[in-house]
N, CA, C and O atoms as a GROMACS GRO file, in nm:
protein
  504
    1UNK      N    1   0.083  -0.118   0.000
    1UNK     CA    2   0.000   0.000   0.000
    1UNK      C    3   0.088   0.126   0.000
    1UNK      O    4   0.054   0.231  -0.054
    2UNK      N    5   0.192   0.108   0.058
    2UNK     CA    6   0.284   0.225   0.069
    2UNK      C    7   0.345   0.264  -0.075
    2UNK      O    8   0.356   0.375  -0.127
    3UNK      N    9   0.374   0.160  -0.112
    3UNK     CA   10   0.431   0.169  -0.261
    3UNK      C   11   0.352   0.228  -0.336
    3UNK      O   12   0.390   0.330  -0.394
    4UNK      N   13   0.251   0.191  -0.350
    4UNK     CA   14   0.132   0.237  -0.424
    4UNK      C   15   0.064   0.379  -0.431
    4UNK      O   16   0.005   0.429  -0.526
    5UNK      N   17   0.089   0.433  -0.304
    5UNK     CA   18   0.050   0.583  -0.279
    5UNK      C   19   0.186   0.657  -0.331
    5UNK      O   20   0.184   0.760  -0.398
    6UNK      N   21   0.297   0.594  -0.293
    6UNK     CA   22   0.401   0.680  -0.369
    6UNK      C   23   0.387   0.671  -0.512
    6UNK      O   24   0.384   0.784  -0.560
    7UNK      N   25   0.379   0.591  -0.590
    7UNK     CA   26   0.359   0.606  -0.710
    7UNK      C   27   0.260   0.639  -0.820
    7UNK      O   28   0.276   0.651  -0.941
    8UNK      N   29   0.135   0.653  -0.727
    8UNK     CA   30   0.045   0.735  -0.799
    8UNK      C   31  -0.023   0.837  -0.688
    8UNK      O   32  -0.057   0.816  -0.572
    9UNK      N   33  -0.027   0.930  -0.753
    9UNK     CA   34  -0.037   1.087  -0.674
    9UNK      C   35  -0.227   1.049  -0.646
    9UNK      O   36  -0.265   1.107  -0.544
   10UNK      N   37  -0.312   0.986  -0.698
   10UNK     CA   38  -0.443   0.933  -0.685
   10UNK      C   39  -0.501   0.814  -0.658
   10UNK      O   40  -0.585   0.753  -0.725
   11UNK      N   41  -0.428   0.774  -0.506
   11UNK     CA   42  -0.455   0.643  -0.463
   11UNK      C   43  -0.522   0.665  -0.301
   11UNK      O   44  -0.508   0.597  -0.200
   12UNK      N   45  -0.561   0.730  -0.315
   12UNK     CA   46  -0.634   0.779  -0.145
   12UNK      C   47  -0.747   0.693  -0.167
   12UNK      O   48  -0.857   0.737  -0.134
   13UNK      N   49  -0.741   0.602  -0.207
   13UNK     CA   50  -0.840   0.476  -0.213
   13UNK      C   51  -0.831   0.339  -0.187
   13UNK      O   52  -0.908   0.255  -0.141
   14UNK      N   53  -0.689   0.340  -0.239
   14UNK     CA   54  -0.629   0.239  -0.181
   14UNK      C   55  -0.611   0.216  -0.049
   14UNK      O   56  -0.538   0.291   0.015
   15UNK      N   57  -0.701   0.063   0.041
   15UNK     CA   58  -0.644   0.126   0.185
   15UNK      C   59  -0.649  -0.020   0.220
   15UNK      O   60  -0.692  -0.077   0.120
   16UNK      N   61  -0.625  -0.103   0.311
   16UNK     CA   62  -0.612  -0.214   0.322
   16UNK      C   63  -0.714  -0.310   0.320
   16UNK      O   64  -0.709  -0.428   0.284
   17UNK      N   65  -0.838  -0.224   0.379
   17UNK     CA   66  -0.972  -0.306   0.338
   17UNK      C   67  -1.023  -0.338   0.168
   17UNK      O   68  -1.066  -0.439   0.113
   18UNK      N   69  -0.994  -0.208   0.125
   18UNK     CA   70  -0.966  -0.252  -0.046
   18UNK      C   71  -0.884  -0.354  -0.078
   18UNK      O   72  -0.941  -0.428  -0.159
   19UNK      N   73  -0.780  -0.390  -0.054
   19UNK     CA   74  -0.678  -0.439  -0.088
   19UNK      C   75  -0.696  -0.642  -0.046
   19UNK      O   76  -0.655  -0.743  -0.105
   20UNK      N   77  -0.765  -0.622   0.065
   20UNK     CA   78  -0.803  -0.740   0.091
   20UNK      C   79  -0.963  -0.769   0.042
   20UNK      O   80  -1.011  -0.878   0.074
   21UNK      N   81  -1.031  -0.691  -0.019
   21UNK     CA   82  -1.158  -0.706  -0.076
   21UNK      C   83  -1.127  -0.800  -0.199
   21UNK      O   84  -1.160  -0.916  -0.226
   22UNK      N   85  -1.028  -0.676  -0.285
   22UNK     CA   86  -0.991  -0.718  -0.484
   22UNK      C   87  -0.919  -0.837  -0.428
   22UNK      O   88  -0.925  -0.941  -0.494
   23UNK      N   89  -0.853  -0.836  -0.320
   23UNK     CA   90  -0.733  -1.008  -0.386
   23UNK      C   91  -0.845  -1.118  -0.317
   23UNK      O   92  -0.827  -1.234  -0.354
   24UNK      N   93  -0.999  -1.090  -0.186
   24UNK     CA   94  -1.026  -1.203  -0.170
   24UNK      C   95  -1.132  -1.260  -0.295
   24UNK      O   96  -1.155  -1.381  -0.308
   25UNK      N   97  -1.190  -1.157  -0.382
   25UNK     CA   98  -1.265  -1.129  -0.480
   25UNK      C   99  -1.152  -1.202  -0.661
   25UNK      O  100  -1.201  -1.198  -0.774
   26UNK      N  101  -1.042  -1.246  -0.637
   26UNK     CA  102  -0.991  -1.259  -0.690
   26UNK      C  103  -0.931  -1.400  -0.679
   26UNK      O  104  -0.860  -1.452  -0.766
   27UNK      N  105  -0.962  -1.448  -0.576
   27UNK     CA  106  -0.906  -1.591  -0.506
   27UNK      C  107  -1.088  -1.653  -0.502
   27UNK      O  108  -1.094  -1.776  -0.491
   28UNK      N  109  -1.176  -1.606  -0.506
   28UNK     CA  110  -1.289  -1.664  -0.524
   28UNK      C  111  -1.354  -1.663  -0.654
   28UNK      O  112  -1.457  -1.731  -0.659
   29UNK      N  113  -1.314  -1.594  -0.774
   29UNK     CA  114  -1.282  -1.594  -0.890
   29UNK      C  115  -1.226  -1.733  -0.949
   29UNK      O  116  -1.282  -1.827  -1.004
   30UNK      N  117  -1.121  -1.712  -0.922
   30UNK     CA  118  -1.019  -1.825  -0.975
   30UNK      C  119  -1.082  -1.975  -0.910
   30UNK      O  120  -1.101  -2.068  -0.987
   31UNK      N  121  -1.111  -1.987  -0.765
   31UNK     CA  122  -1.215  -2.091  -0.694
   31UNK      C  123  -1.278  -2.121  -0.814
   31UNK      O  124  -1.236  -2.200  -0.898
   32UNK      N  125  -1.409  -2.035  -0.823
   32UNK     CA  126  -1.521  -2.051  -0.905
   32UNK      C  127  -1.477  -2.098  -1.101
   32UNK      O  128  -1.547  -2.168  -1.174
   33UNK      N  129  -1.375  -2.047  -1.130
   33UNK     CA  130  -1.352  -2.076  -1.201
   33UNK      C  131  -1.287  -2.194  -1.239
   33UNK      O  132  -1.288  -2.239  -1.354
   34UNK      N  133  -1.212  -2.260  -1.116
   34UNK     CA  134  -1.167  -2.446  -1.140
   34UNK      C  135  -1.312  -2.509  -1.146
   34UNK      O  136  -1.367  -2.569  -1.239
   35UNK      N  137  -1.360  -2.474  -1.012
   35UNK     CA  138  -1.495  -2.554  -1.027
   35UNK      C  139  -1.591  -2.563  -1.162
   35UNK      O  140  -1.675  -2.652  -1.179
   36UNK      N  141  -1.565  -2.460  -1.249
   36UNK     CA  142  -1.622  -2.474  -1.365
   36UNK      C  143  -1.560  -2.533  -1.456
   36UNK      O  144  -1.632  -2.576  -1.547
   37UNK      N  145  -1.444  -2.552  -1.465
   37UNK     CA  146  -1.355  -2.619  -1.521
   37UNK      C  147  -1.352  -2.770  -1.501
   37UNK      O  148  -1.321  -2.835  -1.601
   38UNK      N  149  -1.383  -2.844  -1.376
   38UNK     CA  150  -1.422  -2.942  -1.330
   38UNK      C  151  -1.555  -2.979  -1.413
   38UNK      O  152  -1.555  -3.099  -1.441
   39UNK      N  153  -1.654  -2.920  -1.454
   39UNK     CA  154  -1.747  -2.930  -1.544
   39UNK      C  155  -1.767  -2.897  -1.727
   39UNK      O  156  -1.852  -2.891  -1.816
   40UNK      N  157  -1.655  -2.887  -1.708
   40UNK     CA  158  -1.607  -2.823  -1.862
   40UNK      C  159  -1.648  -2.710  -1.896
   40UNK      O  160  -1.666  -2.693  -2.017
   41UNK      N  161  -1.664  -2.652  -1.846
   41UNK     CA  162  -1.716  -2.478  -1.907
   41UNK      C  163  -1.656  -2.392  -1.884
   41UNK      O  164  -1.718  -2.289  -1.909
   42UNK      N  165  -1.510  -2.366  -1.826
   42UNK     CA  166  -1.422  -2.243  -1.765
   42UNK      C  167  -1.343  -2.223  -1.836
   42UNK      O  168  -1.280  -2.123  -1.801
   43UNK      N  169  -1.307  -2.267  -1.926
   43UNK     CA  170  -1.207  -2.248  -2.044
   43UNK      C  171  -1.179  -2.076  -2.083
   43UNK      O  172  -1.074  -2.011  -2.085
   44UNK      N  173  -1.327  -2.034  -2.112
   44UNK     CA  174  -1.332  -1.922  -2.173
   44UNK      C  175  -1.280  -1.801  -2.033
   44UNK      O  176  -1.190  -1.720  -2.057
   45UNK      N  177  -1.333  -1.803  -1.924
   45UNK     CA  178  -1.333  -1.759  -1.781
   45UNK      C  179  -1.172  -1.794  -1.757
   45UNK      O  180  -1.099  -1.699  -1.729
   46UNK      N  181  -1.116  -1.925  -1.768
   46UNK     CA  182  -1.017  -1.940  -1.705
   46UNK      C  183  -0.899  -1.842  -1.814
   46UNK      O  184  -0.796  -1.803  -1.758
   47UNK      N  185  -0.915  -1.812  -1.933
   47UNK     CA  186  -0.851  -1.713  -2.023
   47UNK      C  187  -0.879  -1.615  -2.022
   47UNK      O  188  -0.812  -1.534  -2.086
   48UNK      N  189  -1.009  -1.568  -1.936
   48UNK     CA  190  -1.046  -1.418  -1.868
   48UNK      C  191  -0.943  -1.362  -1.782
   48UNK      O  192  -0.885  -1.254  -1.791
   49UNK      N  193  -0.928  -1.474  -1.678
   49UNK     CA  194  -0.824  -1.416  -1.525
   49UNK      C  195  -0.726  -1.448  -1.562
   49UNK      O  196  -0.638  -1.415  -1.482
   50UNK      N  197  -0.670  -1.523  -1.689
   50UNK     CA  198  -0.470  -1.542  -1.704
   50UNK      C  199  -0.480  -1.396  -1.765
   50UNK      O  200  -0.383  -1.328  -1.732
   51UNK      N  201  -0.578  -1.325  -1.853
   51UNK     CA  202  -0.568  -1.244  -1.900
   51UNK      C  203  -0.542  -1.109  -1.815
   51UNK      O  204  -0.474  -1.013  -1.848
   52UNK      N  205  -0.631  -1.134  -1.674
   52UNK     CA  206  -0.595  -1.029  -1.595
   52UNK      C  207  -0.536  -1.006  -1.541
   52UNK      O  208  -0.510  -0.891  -1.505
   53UNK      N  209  -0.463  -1.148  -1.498
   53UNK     CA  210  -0.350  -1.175  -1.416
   53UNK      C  211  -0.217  -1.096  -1.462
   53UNK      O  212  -0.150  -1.010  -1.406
   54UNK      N  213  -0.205  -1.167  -1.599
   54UNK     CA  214  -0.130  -1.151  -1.697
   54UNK      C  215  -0.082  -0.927  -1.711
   54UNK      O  216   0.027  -0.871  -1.721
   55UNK      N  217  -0.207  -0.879  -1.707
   55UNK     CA  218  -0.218  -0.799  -1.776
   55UNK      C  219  -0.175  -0.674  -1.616
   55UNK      O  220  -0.127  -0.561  -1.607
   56UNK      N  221  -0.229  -0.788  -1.512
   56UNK     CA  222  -0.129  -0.734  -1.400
   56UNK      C  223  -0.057  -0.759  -1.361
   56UNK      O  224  -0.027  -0.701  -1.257
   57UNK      N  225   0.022  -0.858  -1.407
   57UNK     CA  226   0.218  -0.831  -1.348
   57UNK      C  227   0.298  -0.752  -1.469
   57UNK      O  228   0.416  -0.725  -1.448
   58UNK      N  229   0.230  -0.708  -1.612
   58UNK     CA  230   0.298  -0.622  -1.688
   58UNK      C  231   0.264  -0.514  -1.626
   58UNK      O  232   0.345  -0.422  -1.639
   59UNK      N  233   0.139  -0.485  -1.539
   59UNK     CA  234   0.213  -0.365  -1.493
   59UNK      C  235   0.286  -0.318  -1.366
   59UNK      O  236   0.347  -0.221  -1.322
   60UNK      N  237   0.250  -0.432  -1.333
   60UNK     CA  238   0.390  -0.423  -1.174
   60UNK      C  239   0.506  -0.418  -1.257
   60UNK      O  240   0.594  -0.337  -1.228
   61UNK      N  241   0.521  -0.494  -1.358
   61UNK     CA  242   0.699  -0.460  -1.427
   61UNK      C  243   0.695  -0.326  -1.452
   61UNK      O  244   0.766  -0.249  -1.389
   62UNK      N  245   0.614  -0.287  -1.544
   62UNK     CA  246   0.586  -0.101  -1.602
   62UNK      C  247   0.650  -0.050  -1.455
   62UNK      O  248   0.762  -0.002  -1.436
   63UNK      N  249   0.554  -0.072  -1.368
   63UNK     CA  250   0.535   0.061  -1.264
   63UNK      C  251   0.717  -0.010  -1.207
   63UNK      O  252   0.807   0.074  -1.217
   64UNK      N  253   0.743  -0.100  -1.174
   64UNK     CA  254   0.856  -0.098  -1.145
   64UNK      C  255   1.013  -0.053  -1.156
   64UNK      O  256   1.110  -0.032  -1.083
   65UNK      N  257   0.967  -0.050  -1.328
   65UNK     CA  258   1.059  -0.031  -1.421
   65UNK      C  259   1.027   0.151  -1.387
   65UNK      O  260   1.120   0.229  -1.368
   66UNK      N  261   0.940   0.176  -1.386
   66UNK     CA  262   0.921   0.368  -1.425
   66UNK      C  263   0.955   0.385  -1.288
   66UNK      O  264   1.024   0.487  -1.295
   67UNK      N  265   0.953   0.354  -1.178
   67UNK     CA  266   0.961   0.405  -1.018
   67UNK      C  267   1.100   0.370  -0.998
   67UNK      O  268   1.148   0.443  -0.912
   68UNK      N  269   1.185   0.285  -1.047
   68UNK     CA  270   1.255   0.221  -1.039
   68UNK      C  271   1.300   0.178  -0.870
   68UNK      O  272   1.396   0.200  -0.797
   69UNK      N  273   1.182   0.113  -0.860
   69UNK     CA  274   1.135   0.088  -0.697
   69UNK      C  275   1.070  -0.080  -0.713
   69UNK      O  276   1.013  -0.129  -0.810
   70UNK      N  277   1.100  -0.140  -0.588
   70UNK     CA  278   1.041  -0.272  -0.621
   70UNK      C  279   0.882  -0.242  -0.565
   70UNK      O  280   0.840  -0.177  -0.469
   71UNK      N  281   0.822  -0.315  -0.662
   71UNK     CA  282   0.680  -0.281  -0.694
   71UNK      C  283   0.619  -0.458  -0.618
   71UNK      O  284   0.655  -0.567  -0.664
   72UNK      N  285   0.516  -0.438  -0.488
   72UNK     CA  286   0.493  -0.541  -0.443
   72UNK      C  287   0.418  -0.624  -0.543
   72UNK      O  288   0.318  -0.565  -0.583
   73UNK      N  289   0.437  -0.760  -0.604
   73UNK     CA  290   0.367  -0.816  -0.664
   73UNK      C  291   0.429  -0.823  -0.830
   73UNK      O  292   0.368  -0.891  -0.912
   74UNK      N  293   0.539  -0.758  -0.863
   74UNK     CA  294   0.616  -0.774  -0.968
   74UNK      C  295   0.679  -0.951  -0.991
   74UNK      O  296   0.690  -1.021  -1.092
   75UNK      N  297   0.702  -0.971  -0.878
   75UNK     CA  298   0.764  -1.114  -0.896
   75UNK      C  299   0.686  -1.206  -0.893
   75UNK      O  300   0.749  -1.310  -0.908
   76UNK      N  301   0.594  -1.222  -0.882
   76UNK     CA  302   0.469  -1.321  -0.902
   76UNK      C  303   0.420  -1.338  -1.011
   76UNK      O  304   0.374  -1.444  -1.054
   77UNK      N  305   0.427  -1.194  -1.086
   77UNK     CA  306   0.356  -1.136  -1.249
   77UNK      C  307   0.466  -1.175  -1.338
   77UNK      O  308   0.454  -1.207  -1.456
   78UNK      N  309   0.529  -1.171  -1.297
   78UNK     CA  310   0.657  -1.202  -1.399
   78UNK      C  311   0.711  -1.329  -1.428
   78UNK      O  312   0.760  -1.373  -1.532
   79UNK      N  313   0.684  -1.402  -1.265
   79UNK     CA  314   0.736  -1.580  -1.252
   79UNK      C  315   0.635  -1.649  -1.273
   79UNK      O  316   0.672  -1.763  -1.300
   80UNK      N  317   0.552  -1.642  -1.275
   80UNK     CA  318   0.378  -1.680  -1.266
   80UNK      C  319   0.293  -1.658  -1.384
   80UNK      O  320   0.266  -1.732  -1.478
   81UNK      N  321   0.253  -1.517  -1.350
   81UNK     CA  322   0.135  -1.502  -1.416
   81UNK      C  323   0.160  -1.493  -1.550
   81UNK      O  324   0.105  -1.580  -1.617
   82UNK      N  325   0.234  -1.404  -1.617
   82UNK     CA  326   0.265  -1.386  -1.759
   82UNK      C  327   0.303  -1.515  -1.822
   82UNK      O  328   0.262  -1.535  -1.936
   83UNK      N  329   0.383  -1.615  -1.756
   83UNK     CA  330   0.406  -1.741  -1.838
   83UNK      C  331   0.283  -1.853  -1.802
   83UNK      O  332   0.264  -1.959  -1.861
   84UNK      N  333   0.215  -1.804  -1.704
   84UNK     CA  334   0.103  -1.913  -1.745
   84UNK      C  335   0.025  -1.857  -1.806
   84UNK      O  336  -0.027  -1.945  -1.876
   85UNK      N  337  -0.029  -1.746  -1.832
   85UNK     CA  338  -0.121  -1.696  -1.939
   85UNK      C  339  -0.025  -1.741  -2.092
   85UNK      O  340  -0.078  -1.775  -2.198
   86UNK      N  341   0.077  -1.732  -2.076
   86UNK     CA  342   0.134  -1.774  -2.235
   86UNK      C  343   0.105  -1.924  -2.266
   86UNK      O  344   0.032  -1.969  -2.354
   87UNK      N  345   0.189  -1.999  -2.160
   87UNK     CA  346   0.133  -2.117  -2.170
   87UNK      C  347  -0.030  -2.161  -2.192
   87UNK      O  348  -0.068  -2.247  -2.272
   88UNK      N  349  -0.080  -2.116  -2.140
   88UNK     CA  350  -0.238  -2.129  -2.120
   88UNK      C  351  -0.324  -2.113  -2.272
   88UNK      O  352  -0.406  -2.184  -2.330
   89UNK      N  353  -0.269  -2.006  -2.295
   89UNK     CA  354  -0.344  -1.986  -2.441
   89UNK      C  355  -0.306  -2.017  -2.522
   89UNK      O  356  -0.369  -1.995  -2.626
   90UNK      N  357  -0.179  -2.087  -2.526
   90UNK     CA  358  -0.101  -2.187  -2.617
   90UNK      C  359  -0.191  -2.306  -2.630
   90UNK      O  360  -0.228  -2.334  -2.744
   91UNK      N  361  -0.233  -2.382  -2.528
   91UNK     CA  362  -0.264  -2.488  -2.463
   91UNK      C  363  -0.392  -2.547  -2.504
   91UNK      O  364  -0.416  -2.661  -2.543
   92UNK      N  365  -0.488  -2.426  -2.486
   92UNK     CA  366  -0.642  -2.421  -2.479
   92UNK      C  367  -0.630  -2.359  -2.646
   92UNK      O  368  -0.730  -2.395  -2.710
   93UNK      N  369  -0.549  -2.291  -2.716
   93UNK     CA  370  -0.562  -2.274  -2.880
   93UNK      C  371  -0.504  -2.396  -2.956
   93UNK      O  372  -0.562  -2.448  -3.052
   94UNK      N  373  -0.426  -2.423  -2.923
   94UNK     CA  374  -0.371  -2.583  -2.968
   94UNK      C  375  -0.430  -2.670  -2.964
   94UNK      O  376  -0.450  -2.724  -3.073
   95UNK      N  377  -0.499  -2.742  -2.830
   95UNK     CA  378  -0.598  -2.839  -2.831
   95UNK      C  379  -0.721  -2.765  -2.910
   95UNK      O  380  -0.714  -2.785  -3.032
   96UNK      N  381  -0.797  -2.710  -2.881
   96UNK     CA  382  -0.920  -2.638  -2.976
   96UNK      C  383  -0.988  -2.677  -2.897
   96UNK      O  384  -1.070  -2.762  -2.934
   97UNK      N  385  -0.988  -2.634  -2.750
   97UNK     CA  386  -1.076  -2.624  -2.614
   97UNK      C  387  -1.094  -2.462  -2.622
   97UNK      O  388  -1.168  -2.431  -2.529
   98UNK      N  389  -1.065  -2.370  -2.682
   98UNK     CA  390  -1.098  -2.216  -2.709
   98UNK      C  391  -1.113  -2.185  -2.823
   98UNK      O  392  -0.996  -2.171  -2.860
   99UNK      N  393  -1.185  -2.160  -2.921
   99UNK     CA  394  -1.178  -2.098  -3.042
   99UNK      C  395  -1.060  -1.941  -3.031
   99UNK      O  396  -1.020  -1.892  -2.926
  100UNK      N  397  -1.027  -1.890  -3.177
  100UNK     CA  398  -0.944  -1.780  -3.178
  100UNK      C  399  -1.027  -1.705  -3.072
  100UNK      O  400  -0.986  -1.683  -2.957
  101UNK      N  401  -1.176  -1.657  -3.132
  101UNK     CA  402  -1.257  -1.589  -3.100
  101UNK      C  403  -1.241  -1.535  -2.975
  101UNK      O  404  -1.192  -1.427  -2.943
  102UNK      N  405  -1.296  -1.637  -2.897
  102UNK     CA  406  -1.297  -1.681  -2.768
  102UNK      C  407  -1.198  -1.640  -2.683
  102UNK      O  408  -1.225  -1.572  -2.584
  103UNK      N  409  -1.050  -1.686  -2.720
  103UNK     CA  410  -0.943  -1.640  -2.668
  103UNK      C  411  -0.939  -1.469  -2.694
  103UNK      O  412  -0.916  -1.382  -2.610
  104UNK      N  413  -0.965  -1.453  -2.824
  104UNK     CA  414  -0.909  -1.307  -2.800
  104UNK      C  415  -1.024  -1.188  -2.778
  104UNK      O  416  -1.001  -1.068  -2.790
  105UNK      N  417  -1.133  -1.239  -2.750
  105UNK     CA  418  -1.290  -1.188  -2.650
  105UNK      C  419  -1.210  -1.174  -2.524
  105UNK      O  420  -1.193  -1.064  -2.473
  106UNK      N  421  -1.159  -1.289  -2.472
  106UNK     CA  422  -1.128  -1.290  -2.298
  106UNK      C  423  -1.007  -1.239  -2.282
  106UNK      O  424  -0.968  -1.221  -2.166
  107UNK      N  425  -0.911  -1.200  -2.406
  107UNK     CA  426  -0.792  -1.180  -2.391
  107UNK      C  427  -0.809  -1.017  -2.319
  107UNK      O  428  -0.777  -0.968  -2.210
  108UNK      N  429  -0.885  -0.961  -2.456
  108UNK     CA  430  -0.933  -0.818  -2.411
  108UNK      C  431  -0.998  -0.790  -2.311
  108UNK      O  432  -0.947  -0.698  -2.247
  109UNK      N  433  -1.089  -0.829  -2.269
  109UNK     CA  434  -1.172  -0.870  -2.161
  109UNK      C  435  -1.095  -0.829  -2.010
  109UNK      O  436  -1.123  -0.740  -1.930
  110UNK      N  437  -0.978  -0.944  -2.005
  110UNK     CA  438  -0.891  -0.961  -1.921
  110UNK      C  439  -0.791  -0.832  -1.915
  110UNK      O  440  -0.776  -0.757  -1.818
  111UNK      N  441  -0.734  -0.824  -2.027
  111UNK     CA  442  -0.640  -0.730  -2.072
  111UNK      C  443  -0.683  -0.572  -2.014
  111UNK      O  444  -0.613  -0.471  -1.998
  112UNK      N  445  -0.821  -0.596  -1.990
  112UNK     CA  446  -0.878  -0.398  -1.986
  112UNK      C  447  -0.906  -0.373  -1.836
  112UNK      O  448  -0.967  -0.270  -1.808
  113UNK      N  449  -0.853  -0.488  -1.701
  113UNK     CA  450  -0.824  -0.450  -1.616
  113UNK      C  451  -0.741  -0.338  -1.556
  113UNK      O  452  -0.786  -0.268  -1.465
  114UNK      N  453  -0.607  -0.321  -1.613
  114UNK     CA  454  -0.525  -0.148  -1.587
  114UNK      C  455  -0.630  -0.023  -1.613
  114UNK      O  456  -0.650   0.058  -1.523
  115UNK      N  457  -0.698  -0.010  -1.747
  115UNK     CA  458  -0.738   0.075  -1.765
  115UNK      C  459  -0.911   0.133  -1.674
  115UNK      O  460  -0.950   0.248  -1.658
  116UNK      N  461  -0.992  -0.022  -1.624
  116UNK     CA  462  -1.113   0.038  -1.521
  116UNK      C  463  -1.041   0.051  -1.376
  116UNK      O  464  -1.093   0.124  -1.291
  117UNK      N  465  -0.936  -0.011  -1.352
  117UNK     CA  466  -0.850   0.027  -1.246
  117UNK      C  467  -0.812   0.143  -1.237
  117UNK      O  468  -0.814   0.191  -1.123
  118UNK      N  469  -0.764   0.230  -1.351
  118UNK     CA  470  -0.731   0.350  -1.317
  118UNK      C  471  -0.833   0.437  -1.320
  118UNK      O  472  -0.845   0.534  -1.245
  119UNK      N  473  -0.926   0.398  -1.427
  119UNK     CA  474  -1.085   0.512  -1.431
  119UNK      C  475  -1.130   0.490  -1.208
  119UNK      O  476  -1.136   0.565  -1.110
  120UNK      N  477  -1.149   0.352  -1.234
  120UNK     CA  478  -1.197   0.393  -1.027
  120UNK      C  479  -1.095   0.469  -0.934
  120UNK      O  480  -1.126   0.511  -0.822
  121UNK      N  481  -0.980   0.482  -0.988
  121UNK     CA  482  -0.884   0.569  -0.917
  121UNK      C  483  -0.882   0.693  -0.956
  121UNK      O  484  -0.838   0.773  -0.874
  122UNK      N  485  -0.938   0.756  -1.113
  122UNK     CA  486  -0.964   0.905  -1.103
  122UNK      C  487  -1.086   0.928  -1.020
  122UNK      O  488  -1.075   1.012  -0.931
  123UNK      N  489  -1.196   0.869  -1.034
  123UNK     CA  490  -1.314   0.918  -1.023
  123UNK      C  491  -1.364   0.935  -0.877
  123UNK      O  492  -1.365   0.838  -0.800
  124UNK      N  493  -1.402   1.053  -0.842
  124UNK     CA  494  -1.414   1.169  -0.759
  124UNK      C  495  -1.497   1.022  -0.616
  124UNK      O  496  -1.571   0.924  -0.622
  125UNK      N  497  -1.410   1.107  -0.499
  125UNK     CA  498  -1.481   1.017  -0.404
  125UNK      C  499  -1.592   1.058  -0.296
  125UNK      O  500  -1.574   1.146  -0.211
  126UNK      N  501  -1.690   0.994  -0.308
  126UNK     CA  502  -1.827   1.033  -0.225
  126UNK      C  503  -1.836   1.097  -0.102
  126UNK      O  504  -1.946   1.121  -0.052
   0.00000   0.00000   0.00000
């Protein structure tokens, strides 16, 4: 959290109850999403969250790389998440358990997490 207020001048939102909301909201996500997978239907969902995952440890590298500060959660995005989203959509496009479509619906999907992340961090607080 500390990191985070230093590096963006509009994080007076960020506060630890947030912080444990998005990651338990994010661990019950991924839950819900094996369990669907267990039934065959998460494919598309499970290329939603590599996508978001994915799309957040590029920017723990970004913000790391621009702060040139270690950014909590860079090494997870980087050892983790980005190569299993590569792997993943390798995996699920190869077998033809995802159509192109499909993959690149959830890619974007996934991918446009930075940008409603930062719209709830401009937008004016109640």
């Amino acid at each position: 959290m500390a990191w985070y207020r230093r590096y963006r001048i509009d994080a007076s939102r960020i506060t630890t109850r947030f912080l444990v909301i998005i990651n338990a909201a994010l661990l019950i996500a991924c839950w819900d999403i094996a369990i669907l997978g267990r039934r065959g239907a998460g494919v598309p969902y499970w290329l939603t969250i590599a996508a978001l995952t994915c799309s957040n440890g590029c920017w723990h590298a970004w913000a790391s790389f621009k702060s040139r500060e270690y950014s909590p959660g860079v090494v997870t995005g980087i050892a983790i998440y980005i190569p299993l989203a590569i792997f993943g959509y390798n995996y699920f496009l190869r077998s033809g358990a995802a159509s192109t479509t499909t993959a690149l619906l959830a890619a974007i999907v996934g991918a446009s997490y930075p940008f409603w992340s930062a719209l709830f961090h401009r937008r004016p607080q109640p």
